[in-house]
C-alpha positions as CSV (number, residue, x, y, z in Angstrom):
1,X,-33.3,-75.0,-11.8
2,X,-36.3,-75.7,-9.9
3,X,-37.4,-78.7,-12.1
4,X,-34.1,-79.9,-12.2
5,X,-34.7,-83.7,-10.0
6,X,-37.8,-83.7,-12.0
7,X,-36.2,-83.5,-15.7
8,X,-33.8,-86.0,-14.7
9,X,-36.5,-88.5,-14.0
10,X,-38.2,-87.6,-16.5
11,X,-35.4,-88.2,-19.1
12,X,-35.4,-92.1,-17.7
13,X,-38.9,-92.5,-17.9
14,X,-38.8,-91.2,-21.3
15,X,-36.2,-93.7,-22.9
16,X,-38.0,-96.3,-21.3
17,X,-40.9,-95.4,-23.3
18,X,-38.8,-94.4,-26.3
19,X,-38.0,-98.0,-26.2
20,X,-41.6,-99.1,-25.6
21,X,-42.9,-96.9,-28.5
22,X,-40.1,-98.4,-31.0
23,X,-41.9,-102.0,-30.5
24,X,-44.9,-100.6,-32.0
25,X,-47.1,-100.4,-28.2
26,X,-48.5,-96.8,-29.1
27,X,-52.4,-95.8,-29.8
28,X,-53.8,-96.4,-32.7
29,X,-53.8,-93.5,-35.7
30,X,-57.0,-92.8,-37.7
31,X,-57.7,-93.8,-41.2
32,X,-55.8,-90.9,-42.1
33,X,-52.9,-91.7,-40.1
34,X,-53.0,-88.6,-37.0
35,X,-53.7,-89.0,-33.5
36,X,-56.8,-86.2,-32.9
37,X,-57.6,-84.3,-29.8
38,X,-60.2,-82.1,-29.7
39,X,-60.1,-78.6,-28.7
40,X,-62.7,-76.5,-26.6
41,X,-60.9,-73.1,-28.2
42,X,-62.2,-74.1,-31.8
43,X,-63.2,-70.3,-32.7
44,X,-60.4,-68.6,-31.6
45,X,-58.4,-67.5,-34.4
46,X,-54.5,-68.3,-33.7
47,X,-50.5,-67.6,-35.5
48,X,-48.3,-70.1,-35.2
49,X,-44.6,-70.4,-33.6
50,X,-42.8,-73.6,-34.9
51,X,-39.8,-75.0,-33.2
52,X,-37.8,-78.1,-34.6
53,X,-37.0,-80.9,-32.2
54,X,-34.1,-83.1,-33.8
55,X,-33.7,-86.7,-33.6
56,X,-30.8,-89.0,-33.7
57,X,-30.7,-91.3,-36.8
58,X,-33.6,-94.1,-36.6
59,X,-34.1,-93.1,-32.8
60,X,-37.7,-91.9,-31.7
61,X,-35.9,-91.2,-27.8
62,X,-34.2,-87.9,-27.3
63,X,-30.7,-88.3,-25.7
64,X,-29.5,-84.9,-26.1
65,X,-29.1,-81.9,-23.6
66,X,-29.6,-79.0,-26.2
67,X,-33.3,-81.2,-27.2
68,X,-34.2,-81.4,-24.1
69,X,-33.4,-77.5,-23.7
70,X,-35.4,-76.7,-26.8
71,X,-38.3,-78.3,-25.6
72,X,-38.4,-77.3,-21.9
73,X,-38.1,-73.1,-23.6
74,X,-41.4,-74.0,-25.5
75,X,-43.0,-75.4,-21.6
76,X,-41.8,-72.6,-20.1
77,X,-44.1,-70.5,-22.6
78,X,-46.9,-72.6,-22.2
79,X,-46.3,-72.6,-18.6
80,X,-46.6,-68.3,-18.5
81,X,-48.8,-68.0,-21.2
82,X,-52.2,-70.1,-20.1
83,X,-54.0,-68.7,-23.8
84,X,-51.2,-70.6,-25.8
85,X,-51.8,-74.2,-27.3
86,X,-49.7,-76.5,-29.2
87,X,-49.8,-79.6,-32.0
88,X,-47.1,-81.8,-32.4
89,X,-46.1,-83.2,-36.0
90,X,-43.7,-86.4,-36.0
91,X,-41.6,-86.9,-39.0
92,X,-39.1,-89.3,-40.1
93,X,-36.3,-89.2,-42.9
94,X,-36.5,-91.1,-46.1
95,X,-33.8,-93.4,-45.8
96,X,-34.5,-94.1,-42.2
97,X,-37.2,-97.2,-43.4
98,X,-40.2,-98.3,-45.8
99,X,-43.3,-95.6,-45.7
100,X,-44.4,-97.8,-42.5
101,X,-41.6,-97.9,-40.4
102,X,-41.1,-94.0,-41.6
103,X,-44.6,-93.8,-40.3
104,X,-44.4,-95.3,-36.7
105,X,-41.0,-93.4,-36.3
106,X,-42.6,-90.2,-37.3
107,X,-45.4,-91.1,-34.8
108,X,-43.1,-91.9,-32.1
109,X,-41.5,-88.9,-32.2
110,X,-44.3,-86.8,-31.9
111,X,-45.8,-88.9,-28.8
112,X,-42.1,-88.7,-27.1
113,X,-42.4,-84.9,-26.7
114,X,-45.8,-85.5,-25.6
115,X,-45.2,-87.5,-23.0
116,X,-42.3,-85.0,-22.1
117,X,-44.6,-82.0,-22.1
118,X,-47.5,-83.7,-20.3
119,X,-44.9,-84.8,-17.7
120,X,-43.6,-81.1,-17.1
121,X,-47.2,-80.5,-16.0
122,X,-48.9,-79.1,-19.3
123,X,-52.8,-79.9,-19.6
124,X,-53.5,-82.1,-22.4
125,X,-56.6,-80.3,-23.6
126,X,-53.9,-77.8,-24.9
127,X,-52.6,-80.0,-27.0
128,X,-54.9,-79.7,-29.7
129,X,-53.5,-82.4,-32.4
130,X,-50.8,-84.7,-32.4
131,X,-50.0,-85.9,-36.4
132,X,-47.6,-88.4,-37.9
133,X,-46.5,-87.8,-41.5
134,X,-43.7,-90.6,-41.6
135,X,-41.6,-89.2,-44.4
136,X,-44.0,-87.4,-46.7
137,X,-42.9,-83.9,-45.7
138,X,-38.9,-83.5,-46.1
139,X,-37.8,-80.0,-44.5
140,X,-34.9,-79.9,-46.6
141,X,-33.8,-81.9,-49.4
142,X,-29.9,-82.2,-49.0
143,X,-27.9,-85.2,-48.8
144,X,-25.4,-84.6,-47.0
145,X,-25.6,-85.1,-43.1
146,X,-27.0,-81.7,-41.9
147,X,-30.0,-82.2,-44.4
148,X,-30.5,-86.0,-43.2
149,X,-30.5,-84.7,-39.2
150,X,-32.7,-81.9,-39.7
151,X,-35.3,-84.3,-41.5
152,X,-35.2,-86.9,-38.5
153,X,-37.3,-84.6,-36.5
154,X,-40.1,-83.3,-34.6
155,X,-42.0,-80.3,-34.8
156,X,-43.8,-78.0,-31.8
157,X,-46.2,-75.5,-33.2
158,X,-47.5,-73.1,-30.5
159,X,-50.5,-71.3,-31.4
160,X,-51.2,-68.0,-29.8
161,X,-54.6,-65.6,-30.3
162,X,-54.1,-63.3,-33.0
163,X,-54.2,-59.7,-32.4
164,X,-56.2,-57.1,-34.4
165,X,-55.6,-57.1,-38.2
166,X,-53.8,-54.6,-39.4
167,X,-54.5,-52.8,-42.8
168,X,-52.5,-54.1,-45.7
169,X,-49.4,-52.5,-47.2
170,X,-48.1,-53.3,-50.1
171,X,-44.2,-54.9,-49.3
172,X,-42.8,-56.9,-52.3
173,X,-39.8,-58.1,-50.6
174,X,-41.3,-59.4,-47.3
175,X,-38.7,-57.0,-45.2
176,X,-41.5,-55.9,-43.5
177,X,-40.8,-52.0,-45.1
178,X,-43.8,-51.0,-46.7
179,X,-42.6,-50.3,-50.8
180,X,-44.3,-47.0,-50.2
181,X,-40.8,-45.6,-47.5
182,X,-38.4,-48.4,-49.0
183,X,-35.7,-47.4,-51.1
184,X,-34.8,-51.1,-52.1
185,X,-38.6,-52.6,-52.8
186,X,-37.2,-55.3,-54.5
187,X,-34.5,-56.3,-52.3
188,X,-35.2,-57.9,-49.0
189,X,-33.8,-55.2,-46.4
190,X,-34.0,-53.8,-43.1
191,X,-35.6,-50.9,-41.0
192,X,-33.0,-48.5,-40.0
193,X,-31.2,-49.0,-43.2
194,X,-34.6,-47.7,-45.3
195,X,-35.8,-51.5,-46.5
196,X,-32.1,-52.1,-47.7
197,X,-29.4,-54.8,-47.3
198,X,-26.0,-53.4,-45.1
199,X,-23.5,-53.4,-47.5
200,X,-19.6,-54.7,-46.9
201,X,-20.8,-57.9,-45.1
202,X,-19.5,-61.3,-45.3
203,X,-21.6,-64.1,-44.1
204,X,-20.3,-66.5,-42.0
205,X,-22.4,-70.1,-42.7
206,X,-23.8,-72.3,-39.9
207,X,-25.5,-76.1,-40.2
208,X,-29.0,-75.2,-39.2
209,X,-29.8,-74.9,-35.3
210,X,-26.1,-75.4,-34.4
211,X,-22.9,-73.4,-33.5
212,X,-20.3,-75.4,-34.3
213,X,-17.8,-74.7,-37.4
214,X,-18.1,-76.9,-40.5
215,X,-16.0,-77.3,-43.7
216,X,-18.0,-73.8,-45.4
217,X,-17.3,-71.9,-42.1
218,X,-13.9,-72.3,-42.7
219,X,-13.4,-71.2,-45.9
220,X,-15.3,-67.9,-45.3
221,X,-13.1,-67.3,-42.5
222,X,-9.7,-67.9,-43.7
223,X,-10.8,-65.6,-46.9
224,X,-11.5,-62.9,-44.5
225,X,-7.9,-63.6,-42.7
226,X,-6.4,-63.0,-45.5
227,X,-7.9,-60.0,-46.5
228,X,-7.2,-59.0,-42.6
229,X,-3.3,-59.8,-43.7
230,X,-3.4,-57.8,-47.0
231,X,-4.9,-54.9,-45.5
232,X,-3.7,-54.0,-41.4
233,X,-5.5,-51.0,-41.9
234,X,-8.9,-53.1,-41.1
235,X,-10.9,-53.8,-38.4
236,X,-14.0,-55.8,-38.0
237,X,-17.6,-55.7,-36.5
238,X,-18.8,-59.6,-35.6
239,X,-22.6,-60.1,-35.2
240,X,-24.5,-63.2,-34.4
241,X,-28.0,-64.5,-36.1
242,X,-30.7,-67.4,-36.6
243,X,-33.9,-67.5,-38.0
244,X,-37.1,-68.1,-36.4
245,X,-37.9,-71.7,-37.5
246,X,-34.9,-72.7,-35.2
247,X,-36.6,-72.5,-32.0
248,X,-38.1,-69.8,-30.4
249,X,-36.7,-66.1,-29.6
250,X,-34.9,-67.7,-26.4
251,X,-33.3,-70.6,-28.5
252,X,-32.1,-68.5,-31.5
253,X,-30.9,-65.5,-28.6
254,X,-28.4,-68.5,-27.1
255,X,-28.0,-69.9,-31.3
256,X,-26.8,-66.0,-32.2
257,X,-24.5,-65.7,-29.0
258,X,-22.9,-68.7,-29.9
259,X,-22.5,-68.5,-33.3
260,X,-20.6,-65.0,-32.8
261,X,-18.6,-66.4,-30.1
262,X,-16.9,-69.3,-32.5
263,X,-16.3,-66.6,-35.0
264,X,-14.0,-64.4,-32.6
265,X,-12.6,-67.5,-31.4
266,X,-11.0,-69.3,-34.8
267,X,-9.9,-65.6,-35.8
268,X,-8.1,-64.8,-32.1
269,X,-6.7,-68.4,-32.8
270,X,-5.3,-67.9,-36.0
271,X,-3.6,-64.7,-34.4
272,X,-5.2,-62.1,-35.2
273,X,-5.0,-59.1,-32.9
274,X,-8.1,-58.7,-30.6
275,X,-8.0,-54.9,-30.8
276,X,-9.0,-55.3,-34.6
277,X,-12.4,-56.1,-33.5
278,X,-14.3,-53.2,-32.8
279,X,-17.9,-54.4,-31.9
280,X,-20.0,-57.4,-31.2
281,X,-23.3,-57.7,-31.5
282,X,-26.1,-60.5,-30.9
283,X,-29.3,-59.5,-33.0
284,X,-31.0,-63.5,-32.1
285,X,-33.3,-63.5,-34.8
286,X,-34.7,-60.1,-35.4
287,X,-32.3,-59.7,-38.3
288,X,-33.0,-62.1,-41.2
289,X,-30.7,-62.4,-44.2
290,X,-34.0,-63.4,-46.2
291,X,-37.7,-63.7,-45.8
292,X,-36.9,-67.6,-45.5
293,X,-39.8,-68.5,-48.2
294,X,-37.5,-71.7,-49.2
295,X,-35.2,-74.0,-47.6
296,X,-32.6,-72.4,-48.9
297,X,-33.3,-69.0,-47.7
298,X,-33.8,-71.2,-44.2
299,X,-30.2,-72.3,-44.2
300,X,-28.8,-69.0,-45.3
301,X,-30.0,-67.3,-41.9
302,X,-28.3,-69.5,-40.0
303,X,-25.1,-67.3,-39.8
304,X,-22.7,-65.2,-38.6
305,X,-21.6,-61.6,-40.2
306,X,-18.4,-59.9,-40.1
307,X,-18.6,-56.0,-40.8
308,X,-15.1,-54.8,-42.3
309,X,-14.4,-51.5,-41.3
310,X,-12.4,-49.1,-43.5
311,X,-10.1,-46.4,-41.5
């Protein structure tokens, strides 16, 4: 990549400062504890595009490739798109310190990927707020250790002009299928199926904004091994999803692939016969499982889908 030398001095630079910031050297918040920039594009009316940047435990420095990745997808944007701005919220988990040290981490955070974007050439006027809400704003609420990651984070809002409103339909599933043409109103569906759900699908769970198979992966697989076992006469169609608050369409395209990869893999590896999967598919995230209105919902579009085919 072009920017290749460049990222690679950045990334040094940036610890250094990650390091700097963790002393407490950083600007000074306002009395209601945000960092404010000001914004010549005040009138313009904008939707939003949120993309999580995750932290390691009590760390306000990025160390990993896939962060680094997530973030330079939301410059290239910027970089293409001159209308876009952005904000950047900082947050911090709730065991990771008092409601102060929660506070500067959250901070931090948020001025790391500053610094990062500034330093891949972005104009700070486009940044039109930078905010620190330490850890009064938990994403998800789980204790185990996908919930704690996801909460030790950073958040990238892009804002881009909203087009001409459209009238208002009435849709009381949020499939996007207006109730008037959808034959399952009440039951979040899909297009080309008439608003409803496909039917003989087993999910295939996924921690959020990752690929890699965990303990509930496993058991959904093996189940459908042994149904593979009990019944030859089956064959199987693999797709791969995510859901929009995992990065943008580029990151959840690459999430999808992935995801659907590791699924053919532990089934080829457990021996069963390649020719019994028919199709695979990559759908990124055009394909929610849900509307995503609660964390749940979040988590449960972070997937895989195995299609079993009757012949």
């Amino acid at each position: 990549m072009p920017y290749k030398k460049e990222r690679m001095i950045l990334k040094k630079l940036l610890l250094l400062f990650g390091m700097f910031y963790s002393f407490g050297a950083i600007a000074q918040p306002d009395s209601k504890g945000q960092q404010k920039k000001n914004t010549s594009n005040s009138t313009i009316q904008y939707k939003s595009d949120t993309t999580v940047i995750r932290f390691d435990y009590k760390q306000s420095a990025l160390f990993h490739t896939f962060t680094f990745d997530a973030i330079d997808s939301v410059v290239d944007i910027l970089l293409k798109n001159k209308e876009v701005t952005l904000s950047i919220d900082g947050y911090a988990y709730k065991d990771e310190g008092s409601d102060t040290i929660c506070y500067w981490l959250s901070l931090n955070r948020a001025l790391f990927v500053q610094t990062y974007v500034l330093g891949r050439g972005i104009d700070s006027a486009r940044i039109t707020s930078l905010k620190a809400y330490g850890k009064t704003r938990q994403r998800y609420i789980n204790k185990d250790k996908e919930g704690l990651l996801v909460n030790c984070r950073a958040e990238i809002l892009l804002n881009y002009p909203l087009p001409p409103k459209k009238p208002n339909f009435l849709d009381m599933d949020g499939d996007g299928v207006t109730d008037e043409e959808d034959k399952c109103p009440t039951v979040f569906g899909y297009a080309d199926k008439d608003g409803c759900p496909d039917s003989n699908i087993v999910v295939v769970p996924f921690p959020i904004q990752q690929s890699a198979l965990y303990s509930k992966t496993y058991i959904v697989l093996d189940s459908v091994l042994d149904i593979l076992k009990k019944h030859p006469e089956y064959s199987i169609s693999i797709s791969g999803h995510a859901f929009k608050d995992e990065g943008i369409n580029a990151v959840c395209e690459s999430l999808g692939a992935e995801r659907m990869e590791m699924v053919k893999q532990y089934l080829l590896s457990r021996q069963m016969n390649a020719t019994r999967i028919k199709s695979e598919k990559n759908y990124g995230n055009s394909r929610p499982l849900n509307a995503g209105k609660t964390p749940i919902e979040i988590m449960a579009n972070a997937r895989a889908e195995i299609l079993f085919i009757y012949q």
